[in-house]
DRENMAR-598560 format. One record per residue (C-alpha): x, z, y; residue in one letter. Coordinates in nm, 4 decimals. Layout:
% residues N
<torpa c1="X" c3="Z" c2="Y" aa="A"/>
...
% end
This chain:
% residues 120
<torpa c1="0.0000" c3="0.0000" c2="0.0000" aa="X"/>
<torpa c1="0.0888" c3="-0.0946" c2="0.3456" aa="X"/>
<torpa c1="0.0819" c3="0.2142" c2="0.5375" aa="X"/>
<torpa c1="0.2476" c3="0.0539" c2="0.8443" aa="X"/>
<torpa c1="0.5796" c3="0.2678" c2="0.9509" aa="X"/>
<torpa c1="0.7537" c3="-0.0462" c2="0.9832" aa="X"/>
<torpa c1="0.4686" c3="-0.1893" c2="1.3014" aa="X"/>
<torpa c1="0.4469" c3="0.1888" c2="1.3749" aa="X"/>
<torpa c1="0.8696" c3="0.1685" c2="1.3947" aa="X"/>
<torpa c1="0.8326" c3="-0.1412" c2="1.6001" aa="X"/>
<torpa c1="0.5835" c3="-0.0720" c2="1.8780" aa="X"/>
<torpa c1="0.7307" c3="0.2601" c2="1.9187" aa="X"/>
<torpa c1="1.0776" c3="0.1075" c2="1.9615" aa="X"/>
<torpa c1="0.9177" c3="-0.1417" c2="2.2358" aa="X"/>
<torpa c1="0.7408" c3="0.1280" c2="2.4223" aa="X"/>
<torpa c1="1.0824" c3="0.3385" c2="2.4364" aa="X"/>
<torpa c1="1.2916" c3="0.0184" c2="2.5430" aa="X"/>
<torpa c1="1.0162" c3="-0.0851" c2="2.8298" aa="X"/>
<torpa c1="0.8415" c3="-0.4071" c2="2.6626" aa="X"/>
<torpa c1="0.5462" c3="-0.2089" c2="2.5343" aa="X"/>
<torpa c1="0.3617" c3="-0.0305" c2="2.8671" aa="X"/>
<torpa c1="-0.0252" c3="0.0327" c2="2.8563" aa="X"/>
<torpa c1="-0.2687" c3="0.1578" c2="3.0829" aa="X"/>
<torpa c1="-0.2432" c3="0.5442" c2="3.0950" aa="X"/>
<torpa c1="-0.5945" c3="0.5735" c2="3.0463" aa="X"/>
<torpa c1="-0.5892" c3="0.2929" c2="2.7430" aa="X"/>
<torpa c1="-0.3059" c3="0.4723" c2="2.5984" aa="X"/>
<torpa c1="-0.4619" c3="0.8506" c2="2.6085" aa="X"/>
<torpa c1="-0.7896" c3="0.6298" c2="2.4398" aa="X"/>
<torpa c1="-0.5574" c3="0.5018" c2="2.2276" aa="X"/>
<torpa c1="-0.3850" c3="0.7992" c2="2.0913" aa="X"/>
<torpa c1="-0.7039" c3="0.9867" c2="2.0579" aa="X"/>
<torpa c1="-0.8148" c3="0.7768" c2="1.7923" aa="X"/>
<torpa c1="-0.4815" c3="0.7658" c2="1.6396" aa="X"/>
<torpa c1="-0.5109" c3="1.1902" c2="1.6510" aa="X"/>
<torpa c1="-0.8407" c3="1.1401" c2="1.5300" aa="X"/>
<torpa c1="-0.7606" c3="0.9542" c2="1.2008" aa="X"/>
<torpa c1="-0.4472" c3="1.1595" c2="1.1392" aa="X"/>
<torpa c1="-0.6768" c3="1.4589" c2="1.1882" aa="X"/>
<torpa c1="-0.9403" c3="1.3291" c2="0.9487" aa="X"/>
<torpa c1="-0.7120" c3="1.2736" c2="0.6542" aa="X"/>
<torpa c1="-0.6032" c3="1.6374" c2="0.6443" aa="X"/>
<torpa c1="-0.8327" c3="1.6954" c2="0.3896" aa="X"/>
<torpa c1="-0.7985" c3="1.4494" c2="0.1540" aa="X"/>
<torpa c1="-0.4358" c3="1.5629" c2="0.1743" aa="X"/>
<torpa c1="-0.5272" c3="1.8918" c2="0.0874" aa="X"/>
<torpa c1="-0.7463" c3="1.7854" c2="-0.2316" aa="X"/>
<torpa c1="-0.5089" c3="1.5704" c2="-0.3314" aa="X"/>
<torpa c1="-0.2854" c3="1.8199" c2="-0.3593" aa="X"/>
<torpa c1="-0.5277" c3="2.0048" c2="-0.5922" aa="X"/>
<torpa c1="-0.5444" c3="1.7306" c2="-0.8207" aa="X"/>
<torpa c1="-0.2016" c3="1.7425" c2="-0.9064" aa="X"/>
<torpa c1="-0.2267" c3="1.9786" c2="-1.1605" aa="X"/>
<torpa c1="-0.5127" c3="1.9135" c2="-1.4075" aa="X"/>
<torpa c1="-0.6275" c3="2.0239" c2="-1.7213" aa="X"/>
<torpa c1="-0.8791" c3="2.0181" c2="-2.0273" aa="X"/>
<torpa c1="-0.7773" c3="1.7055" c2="-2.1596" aa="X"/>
<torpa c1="-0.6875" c3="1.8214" c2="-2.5163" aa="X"/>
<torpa c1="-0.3715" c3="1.8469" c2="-2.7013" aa="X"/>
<torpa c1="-0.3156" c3="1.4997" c2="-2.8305" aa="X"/>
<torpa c1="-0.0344" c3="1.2999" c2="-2.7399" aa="X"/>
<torpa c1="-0.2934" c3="1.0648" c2="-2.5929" aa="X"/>
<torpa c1="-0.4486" c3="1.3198" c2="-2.3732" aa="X"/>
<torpa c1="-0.1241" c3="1.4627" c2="-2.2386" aa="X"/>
<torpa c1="-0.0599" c3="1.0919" c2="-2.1046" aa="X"/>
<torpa c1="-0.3532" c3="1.0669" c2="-1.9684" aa="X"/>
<torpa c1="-0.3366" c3="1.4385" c2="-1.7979" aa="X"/>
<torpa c1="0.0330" c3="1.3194" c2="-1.6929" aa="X"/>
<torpa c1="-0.0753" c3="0.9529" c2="-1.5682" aa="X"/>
<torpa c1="-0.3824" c3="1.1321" c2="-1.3105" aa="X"/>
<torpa c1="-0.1270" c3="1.3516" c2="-1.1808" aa="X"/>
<torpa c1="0.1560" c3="1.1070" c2="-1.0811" aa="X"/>
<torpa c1="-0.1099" c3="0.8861" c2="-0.9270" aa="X"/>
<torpa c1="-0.2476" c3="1.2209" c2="-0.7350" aa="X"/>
<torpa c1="0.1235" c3="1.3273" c2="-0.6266" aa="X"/>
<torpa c1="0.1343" c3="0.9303" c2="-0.5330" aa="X"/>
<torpa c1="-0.2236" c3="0.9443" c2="-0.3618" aa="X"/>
<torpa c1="-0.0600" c3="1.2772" c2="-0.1654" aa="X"/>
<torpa c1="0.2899" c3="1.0676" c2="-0.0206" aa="X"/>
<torpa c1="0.0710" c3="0.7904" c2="0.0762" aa="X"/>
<torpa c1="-0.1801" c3="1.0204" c2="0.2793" aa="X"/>
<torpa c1="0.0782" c3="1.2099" c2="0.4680" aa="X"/>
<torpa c1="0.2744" c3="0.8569" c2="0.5553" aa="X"/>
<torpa c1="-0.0870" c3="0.7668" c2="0.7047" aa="X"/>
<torpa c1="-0.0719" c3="1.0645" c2="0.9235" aa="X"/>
<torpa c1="0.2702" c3="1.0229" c2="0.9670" aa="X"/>
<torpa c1="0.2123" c3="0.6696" c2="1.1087" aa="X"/>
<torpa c1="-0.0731" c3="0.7766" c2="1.2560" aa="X"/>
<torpa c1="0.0799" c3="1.0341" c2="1.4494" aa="X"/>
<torpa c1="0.3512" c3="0.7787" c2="1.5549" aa="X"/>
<torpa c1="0.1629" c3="0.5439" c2="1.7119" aa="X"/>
<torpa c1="0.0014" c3="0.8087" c2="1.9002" aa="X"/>
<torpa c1="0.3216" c3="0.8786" c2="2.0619" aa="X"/>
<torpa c1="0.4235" c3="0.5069" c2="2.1256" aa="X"/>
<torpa c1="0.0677" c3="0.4932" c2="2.2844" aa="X"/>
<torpa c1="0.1477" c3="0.7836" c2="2.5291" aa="X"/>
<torpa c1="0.5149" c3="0.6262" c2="2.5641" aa="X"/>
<torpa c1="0.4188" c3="0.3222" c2="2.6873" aa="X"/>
<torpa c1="0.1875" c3="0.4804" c2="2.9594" aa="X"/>
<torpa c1="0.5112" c3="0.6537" c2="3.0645" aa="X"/>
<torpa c1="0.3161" c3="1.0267" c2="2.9801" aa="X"/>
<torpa c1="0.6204" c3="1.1337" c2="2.6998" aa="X"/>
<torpa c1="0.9294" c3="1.1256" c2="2.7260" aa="X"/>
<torpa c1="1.1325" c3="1.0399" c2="2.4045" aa="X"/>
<torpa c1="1.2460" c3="1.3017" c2="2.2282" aa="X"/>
<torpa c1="1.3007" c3="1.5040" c2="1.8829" aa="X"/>
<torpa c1="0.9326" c3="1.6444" c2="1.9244" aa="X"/>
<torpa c1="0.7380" c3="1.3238" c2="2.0175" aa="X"/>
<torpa c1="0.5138" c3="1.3553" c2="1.7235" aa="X"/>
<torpa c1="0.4024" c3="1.6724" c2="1.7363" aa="X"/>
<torpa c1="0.0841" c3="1.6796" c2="1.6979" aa="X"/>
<torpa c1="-0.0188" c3="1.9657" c2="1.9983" aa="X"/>
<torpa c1="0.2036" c3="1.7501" c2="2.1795" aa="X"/>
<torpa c1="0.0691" c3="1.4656" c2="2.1550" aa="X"/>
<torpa c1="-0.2857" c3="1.6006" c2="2.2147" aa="X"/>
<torpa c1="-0.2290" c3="1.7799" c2="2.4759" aa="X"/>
<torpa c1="-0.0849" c3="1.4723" c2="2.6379" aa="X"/>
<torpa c1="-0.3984" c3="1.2408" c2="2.5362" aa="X"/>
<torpa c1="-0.5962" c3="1.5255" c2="2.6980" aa="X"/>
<torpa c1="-0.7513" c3="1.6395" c2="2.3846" aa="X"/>
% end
């Protein structure tokens, strides 16, 4: 799955260097919905992570695969919703970049950060 980091990279890179700019108000509309999303998938995170460990499938060989084959894809199902947010929370930032209302640094993405800065 495409979770786009590498467009996420990109735009983010073009907002720091000057060749991305937006609107302030665009860009706080902008990162709200990005805050939004990444905000929304917090849960399915957090029952994905409960899925990880299953049981009642049996003793067979058979059933142990199976057990083990549901929780790989649930540990995979977990990596691939927190890259989401990840990106999510990234695009935010190059959103609020662009406008000029961050300033790059080591804390861009953080999440109060970036809400407080899209007026949330």
């Amino acid at each position: 799955m495409n979770t786009g980091e590498s467009t996420s990279d990109d735009l983010y890179d073009q907002a720091r260097g000057g060749t991305f700019r937006l609107d302030p108000a665009v860009a706080r509309e902008c990162a709200t919905h990005f805050l939004h999303f990444a905000d929304a998938l917090d849960p399915q995170v957090e029952q994905s992570h409960s899925i990880q460990t299953l049981s009642g499938f049996g003793d067979f060989d058979s059933a142990h695969q199976l057990r083990t084959g549901f929780e790989s894809k649930a540990v995979s199902l977990t990596e691939t919703l927190t890259t989401l947010q990840s990106t999510a929370l990234h695009l935010a930032a190059a959103c609020l970049l662009a406008a000029g209302l961050i300033q790059h640094t080591d804390e861009t993405h953080s999440r109060a950060l970036l809400s407080a800065r899209a007026g949330l």
